[in-house]
C-alpha positions, 0 to 999 in steps of 0.5 A: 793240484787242489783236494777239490778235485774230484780226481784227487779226492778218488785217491786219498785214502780215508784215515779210518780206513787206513787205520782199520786195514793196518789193526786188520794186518797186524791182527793177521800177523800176530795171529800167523805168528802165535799159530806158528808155535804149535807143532802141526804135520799137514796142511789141507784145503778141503772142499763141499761138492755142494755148497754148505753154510759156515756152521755146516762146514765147521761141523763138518771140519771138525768130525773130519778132524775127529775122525783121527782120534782124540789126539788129533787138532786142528785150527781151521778157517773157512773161506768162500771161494771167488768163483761160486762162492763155495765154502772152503776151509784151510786147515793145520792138522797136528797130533796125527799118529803114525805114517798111515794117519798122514798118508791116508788123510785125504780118503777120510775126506768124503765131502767133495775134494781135498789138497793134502800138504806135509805142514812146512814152516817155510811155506807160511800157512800159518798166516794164510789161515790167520788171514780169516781171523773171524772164521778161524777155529781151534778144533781139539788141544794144540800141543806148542812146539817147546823150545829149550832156552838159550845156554841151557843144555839137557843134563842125563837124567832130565 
């Protein structure tokens, strides 16, 4: 079959675009995978009930986010929704205190709906929300999850 073919052309892949698409995945993946070292506790999708512009919805995230303390961050990244296009964000929370600061969290979400999730690292959030690394925001200061080295025992005292 002959590349003058306007069949065949339709399926070849232009390099560049090839080649963009996989800095694009790597981007994600590093992203995923650097967003994976901080210690987060919720996972949430918060929604507008009516639709909002980006800065509108990033001032919005961010005083929620507040509303915890100060303490309390977040990284979040904004999405329009396929149907309606509303704007949506996905949001990691750590830093939050007590029980009551988790169970409550959704009551102080007065914008539209929210889904509220206990942050597990098997689920992979973290690189749902690096998939948006162009709208994705660190919101406070993260705390990295610390990790003591291999061999390496805590002695009394230390």
């Amino acid at each position: 079959m002959s590349t003058d073919d306007p069949d065949t052309k339709a399926l070849l892949v232009d390099d560049e675009i090839y080649q963009e698409a996989q800095r694009t995945h790597q981007l994600i993946d590093t992203l995923g995978t650097y967003l994976s070292n901080f210690h987060w506790q919720l996972y949430a999708t918060p929604s507008f009930k009516f639709p909002v512009n980006l800065y509108r919805a990033k001032s919005t995230v961010e005083a929620w986010v507040g509303d915890f303390g100060s303490q309390t961050y977040a990284y979040a990244a904004y999405e329009q929704g396929r149907a309606g296009g509303r704007t949506h964000a996905h949001v990691l929370l750590g830093g939050l205190v007590g029980e009551i600061a988790k169970a409550h969290a959704g009551r102080l979400w007065k914008h539209g709906n929210i889904v509220i999730a206990p942050y597990d690292p098997r689920r992979g959030a973290c690189w749902y929300v690096a998939k948006f690394p162009n709208d994705g925001d660190f919101i406070g200061n993260p705390q990295r999850v610390r990790r003591r080295g291999r061999g390496k025992k805590r002695q009394k005292g230390q």
